[in-house]
RODO-2510 file (C-alpha; in nm, 4 decimals, decimal comma):
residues 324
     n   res          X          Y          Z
     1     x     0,0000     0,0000     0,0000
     2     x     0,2868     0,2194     0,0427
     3     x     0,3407     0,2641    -0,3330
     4     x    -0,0274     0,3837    -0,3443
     5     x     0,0330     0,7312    -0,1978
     6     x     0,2887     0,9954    -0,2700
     7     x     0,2501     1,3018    -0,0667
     8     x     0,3889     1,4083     0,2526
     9     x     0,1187     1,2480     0,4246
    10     x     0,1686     0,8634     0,2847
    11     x     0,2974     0,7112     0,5453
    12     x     0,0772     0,8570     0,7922
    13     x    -0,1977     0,6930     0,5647
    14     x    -0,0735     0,3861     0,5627
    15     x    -0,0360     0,3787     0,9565
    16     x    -0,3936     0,4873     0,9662
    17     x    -0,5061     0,2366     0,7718
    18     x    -0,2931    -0,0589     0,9478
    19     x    -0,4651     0,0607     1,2690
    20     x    -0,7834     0,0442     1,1541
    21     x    -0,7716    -0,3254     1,0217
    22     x    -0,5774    -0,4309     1,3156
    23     x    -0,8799    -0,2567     1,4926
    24     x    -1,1443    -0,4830     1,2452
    25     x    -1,2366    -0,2715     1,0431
    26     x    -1,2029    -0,3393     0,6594
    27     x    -1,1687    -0,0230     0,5462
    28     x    -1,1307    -0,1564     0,1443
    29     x    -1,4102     0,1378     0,0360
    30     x    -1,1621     0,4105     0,1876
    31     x    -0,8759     0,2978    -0,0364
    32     x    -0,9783     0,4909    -0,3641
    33     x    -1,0745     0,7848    -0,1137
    34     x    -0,7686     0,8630     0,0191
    35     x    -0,6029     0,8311    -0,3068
    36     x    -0,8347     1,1557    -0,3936
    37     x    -0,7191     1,2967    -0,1062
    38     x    -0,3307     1,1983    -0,1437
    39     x    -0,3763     1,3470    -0,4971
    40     x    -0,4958     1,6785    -0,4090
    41     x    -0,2463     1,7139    -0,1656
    42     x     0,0054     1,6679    -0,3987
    43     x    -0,1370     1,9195    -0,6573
    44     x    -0,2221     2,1713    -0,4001
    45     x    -0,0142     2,1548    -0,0970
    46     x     0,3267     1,9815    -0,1759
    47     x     0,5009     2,1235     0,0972
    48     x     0,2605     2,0941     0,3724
    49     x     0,3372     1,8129     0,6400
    50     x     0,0174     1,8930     0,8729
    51     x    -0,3336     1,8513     0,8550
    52     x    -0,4438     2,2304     0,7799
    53     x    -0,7894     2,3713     0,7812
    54     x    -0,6974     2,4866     0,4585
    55     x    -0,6486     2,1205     0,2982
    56     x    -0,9368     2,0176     0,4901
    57     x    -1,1820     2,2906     0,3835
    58     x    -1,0139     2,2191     0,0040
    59     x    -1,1106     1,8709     0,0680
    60     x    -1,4740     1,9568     0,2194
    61     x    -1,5650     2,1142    -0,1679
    62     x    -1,8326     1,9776    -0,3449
    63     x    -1,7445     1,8589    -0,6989
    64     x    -1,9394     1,8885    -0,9773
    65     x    -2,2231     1,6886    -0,9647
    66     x    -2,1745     1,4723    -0,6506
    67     x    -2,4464     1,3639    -0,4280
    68     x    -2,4383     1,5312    -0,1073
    69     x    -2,4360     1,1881     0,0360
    70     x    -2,1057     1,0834    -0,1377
    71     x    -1,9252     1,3835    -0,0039
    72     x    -2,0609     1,4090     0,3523
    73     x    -1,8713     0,9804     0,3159
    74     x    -1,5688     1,1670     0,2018
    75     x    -1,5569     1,4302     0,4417
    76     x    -1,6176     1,1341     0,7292
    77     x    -1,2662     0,9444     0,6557
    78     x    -1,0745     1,2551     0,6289
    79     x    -1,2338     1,3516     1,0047
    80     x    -1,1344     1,0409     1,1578
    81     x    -0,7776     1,0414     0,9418
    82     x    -0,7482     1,3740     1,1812
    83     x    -0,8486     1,2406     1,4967
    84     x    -0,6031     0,9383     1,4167
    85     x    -0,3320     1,2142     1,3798
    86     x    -0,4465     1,4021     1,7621
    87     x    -0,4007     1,0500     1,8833
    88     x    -0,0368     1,0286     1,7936
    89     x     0,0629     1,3250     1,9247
    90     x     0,0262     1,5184     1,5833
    91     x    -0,1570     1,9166     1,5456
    92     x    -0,4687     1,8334     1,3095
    93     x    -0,7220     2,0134     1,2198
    94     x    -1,0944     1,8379     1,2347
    95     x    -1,3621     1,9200     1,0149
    96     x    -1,6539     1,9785     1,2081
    97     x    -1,9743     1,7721     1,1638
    98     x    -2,2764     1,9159     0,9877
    99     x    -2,0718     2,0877     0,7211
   100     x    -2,3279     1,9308     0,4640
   101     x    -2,6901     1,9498     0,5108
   102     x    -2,8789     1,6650     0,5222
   103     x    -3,1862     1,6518     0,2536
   104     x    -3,4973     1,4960     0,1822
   105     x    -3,4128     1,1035     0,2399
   106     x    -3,3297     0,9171    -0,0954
   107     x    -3,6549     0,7318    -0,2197
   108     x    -3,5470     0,4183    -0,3550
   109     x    -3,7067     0,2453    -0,7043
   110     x    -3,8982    -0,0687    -0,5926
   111     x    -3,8555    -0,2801    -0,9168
   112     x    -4,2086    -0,4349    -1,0370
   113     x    -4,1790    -0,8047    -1,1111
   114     x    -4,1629    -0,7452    -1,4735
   115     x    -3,8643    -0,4963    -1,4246
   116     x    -3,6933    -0,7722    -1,1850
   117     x    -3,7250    -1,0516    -1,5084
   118     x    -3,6409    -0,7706    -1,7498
   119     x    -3,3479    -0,6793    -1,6123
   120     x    -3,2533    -1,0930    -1,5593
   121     x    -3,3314    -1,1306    -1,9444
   122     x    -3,1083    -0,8251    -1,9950
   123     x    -2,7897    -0,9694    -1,7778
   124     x    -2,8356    -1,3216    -1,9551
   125     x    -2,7626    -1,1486    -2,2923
   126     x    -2,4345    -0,9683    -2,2603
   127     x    -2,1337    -1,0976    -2,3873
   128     x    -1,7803    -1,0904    -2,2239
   129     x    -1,5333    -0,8535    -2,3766
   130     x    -1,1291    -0,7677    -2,3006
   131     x    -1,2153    -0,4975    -2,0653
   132     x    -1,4896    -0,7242    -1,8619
   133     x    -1,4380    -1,0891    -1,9423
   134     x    -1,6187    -1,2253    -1,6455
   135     x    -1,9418    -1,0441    -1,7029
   136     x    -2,1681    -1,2636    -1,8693
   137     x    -2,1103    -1,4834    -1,5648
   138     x    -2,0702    -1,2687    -1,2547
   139     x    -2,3857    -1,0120    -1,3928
   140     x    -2,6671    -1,2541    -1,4202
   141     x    -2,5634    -1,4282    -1,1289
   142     x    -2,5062    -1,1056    -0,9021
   143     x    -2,8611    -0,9768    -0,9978
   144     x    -3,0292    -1,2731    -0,8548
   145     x    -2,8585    -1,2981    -0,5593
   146     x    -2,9287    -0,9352    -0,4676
   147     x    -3,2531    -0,9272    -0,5618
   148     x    -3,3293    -1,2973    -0,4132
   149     x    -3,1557    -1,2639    -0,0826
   150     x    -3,1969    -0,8953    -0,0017
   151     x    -2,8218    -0,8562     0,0656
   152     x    -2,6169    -0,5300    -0,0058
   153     x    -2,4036    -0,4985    -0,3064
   154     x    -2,1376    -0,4364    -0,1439
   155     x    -2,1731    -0,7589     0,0680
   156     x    -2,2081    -0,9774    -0,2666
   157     x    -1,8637    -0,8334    -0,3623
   158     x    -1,6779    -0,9461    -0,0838
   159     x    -1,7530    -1,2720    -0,1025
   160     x    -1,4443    -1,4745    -0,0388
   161     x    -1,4406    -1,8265    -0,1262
   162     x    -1,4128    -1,9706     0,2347
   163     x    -1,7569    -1,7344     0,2693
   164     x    -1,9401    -1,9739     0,0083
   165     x    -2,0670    -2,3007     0,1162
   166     x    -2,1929    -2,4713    -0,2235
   167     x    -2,2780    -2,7955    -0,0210
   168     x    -2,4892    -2,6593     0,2555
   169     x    -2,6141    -2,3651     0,0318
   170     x    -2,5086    -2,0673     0,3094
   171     x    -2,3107    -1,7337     0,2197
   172     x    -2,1204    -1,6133     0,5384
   173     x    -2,1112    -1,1893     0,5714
   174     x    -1,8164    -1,1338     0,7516
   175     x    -1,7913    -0,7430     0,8803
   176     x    -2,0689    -0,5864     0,7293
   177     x    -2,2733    -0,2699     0,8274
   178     x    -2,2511    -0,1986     1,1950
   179     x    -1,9643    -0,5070     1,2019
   180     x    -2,2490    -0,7530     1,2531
   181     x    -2,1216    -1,1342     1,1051
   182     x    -2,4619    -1,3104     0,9656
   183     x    -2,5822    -1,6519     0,7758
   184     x    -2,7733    -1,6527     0,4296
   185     x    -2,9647    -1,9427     0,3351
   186     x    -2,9822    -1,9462    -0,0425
   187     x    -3,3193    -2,1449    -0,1606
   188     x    -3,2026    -2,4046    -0,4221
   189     x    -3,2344    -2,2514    -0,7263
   190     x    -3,0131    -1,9875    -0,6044
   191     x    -2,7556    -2,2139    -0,5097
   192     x    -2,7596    -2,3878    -0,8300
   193     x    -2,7147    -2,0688    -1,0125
   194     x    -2,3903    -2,0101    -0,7630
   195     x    -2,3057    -2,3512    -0,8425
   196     x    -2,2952    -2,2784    -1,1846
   197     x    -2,1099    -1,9485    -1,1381
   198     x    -1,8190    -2,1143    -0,9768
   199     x    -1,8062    -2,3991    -1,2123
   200     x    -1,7990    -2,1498    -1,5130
   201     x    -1,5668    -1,8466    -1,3131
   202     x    -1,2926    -2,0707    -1,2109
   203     x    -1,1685    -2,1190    -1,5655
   204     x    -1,1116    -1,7819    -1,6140
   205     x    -0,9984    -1,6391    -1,2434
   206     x    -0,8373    -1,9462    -1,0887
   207     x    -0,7379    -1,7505    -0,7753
   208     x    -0,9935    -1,5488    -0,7364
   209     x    -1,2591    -1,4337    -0,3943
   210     x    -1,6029    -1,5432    -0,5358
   211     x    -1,7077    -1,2944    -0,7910
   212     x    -1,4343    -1,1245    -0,8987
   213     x    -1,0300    -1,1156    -0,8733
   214     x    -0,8649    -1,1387    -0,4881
   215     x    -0,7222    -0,7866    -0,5934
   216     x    -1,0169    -0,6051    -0,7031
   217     x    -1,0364    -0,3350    -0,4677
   218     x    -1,4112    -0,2890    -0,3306
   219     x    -1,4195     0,0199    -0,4155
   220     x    -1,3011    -0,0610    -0,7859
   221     x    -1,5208    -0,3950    -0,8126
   222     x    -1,8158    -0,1886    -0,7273
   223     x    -1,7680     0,1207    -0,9578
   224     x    -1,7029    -0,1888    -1,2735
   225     x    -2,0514    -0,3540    -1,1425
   226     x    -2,2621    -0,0384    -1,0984
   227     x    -2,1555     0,0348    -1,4582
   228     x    -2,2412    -0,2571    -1,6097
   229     x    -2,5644    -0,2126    -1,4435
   230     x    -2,6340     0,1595    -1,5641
   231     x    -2,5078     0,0409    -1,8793
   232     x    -2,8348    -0,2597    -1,9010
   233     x    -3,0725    -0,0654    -1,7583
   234     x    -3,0371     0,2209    -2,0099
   235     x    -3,1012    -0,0215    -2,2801
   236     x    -3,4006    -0,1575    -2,1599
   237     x    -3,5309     0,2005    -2,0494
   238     x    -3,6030     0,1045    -1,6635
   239     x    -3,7217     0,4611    -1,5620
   240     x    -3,6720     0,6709    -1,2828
   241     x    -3,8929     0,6546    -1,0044
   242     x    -3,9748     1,0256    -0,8625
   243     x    -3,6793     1,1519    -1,0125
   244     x    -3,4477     0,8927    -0,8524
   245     x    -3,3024     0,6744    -1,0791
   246     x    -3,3132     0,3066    -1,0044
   247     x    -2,9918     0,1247    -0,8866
   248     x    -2,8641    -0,1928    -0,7630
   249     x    -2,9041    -0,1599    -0,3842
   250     x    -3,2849    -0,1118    -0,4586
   251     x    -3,2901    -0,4989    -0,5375
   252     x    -3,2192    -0,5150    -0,1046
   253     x    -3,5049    -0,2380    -0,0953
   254     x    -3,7359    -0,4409    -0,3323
   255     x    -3,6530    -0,7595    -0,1808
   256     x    -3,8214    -0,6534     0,1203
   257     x    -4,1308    -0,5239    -0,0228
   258     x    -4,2300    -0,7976    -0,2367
   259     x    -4,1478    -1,0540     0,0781
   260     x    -4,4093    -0,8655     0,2681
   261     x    -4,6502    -0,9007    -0,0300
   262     x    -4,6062    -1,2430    -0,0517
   263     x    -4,6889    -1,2273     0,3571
   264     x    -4,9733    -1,0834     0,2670
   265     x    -5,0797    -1,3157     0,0091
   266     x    -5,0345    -1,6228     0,2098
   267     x    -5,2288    -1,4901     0,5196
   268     x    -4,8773    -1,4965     0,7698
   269     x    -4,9087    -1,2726     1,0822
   270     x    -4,6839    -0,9831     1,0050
   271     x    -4,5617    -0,9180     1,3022
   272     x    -4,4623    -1,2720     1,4069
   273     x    -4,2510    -1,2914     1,0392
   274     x    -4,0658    -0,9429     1,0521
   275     x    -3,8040    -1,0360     1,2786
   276     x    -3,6823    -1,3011     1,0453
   277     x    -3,6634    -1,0857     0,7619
   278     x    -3,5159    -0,8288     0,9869
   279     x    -3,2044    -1,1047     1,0962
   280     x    -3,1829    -1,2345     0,7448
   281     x    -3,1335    -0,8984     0,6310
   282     x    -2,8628    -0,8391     0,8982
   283     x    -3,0724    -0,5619     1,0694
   284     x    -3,0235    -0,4854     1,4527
   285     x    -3,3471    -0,4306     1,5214
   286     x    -3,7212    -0,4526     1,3356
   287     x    -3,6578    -0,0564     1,3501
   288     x    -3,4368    -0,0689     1,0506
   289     x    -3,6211    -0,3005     0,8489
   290     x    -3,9067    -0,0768     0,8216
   291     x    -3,6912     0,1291     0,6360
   292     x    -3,6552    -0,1155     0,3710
   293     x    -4,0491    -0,1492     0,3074
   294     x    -4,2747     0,0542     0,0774
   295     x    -4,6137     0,0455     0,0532
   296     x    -4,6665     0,0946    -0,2915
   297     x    -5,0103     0,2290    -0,3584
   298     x    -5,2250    -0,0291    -0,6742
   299     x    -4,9935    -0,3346    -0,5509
   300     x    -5,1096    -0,3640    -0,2334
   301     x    -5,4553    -0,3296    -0,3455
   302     x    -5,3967    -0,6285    -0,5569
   303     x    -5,4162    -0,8539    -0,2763
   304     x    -5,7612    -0,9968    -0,1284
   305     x    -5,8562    -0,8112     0,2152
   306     x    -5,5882    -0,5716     0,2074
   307     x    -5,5984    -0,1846     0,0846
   308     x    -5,3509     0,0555     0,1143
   309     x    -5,6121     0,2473     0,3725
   310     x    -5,6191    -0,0708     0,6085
   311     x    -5,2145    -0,1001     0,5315
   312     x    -5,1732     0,2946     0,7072
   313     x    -5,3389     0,1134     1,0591
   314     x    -5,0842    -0,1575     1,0513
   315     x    -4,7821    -0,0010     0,9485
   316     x    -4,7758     0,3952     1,0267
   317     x    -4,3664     0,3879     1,0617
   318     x    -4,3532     0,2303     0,7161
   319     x    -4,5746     0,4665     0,5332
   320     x    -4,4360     0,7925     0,7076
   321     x    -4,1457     0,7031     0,6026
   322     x    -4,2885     0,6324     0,2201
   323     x    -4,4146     1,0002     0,2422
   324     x    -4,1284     1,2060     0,3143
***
């Protein structure tokens, strides 16, 4: 990692970052991040060797037509690069919190069930090429799995080998959101499509975690999968939904919903079934799953005895949240 930054702050990086995993944390998103930052310290301050309020407040600028989200995550690693630098004795200067304002709360696209098998047809089609020679095998499969099993993107990526269990049919999350470990049963179809994945993969990346090549950076693998994505869904003209447009961690968002439709459908006490959706999603409490369910208004009036008026009784957090 040492070769990856140049400045007069590398090897402080590199401490930071050793600390950090010896600490647990993974820390692989922060990689490309603090080559940014390495970068502008280069091209702006070459002669600094302290954490300034000016490189910070350079840092803290929006660029072009980043998400306020995006930066306030940039702005976050820089902060705790600083307090890393009090803690070793060091002057730094700490960006204070609440530099960006937070907005109105991203609403996600809930895919229909035609746009879920669209977008499957889609992924089934493409052909490898130099630049991506994988993707006609990791793309169809990584789909599925996200939009079968609810999990993050990011969580599908980091699949290691040892994290796969083809026999049993169980994916082990190691580390992920909040540092909670967690067990996903795949349903046997599922399995046979990961089955098939690795059979077909292994010719081509030999040594390999399960998707993708053991040095694809997460930050990397994720940018080469979201494009691929944007890429498919602009050819079969998925639209936006209230402005937002649709994206691969609303399969997690989707998955959800349609699990509580299917609830519904098959008469299941609500209430008795959300805590296992809420542990197989990796959730810490039924608090946080609610944020991951939509009452869509014409689907849930598909569904005998149910309206979205009766719906408001028996899930108020859900549909405040819906109406922000």
């Amino acid at each position: 990692m040492n070769n990856d930054y140049v400045s007069n702050f590398a090897e402080r990086i590199v401490k930071f970052f050793e600390q950090k995993k010896a600490l647990g944390y993974s820390y692989d998103s922060a990689i490309y991040i603090f080559r940014s930052f390495d970068s502008m310290c280069v091209d702006f301050f070459p002669n600094e060797t302290e954490l300034t309020e000016g490189i910070c407040n350079k840092w803290a600028t929006q660029r072009g037509n980043e998400s306020l989200t995006t930066m306030d995550g940039r702005l976050c690693y820089i902060r705790e690069f600083a307090r890393y630098l009090i803690r070793t004795g060091e002057q730094a200067y700490v960006l204070p919190t609440g530099i960006v304002k937070k907005g109105q709360r991203y609403i996600p696209h809930i895919y229909s069930k035609t746009e879920v098998f669209q977008i499957w047809r889609a992924f089934d089609n493409i052909h490898p090429n130099e630049t991506y020679p994988v993707a006609h095998i990791v793309m169809p499969t990584l789909v599925r799995l996200l939009y079968c099993c609810g999990m993050r993107p990011s969580e599908a990526l980091n699949l290691r080998m040892e994290d796969v269990d083809l026999d049993k049919g169980t994916l082990y999350i190691a580390e992920s959101k909040g540092h909670k470990d967690r067990l996903v049963v795949l349903a046997d179809d599922v399995l046979e499509l990961c089955r098939d994945c690795n059979d077909r993969i292994r010719a081509y990346i030999p040594n390999r975690a399960f998707f993708l090549a053991k040095n694809s950076v997460g930050a990397c693998a994720y940018k080469w999968v979201s494009y691929m994505f944007r890429k498919t869904r602009a050819k079969i003209s998925i639209g936006n939904n209230r402005g937002n447009p649709p994206r691969l961690y609303d399969f997690r968002h989707t998955f959800a919903t349609h699990r509580l439709y299917q609830w519904m459908r098959d008469g299941k006490d609500l209430y008795a079934m959300l805590p296992y959706l809420s542990s197989y999603m990796g959730h810490a409490s039924i608090t946080e799953t609610f944020y991951y369910i939509h009452l869509v208004p014409g689907m849930l009036e598909t569904m005998s005895g149910w309206t979205y008026e009766s719906a408001k009784d028996i899930f108020p957090e859900v549909l405040e949240a819906d109406e922000l």
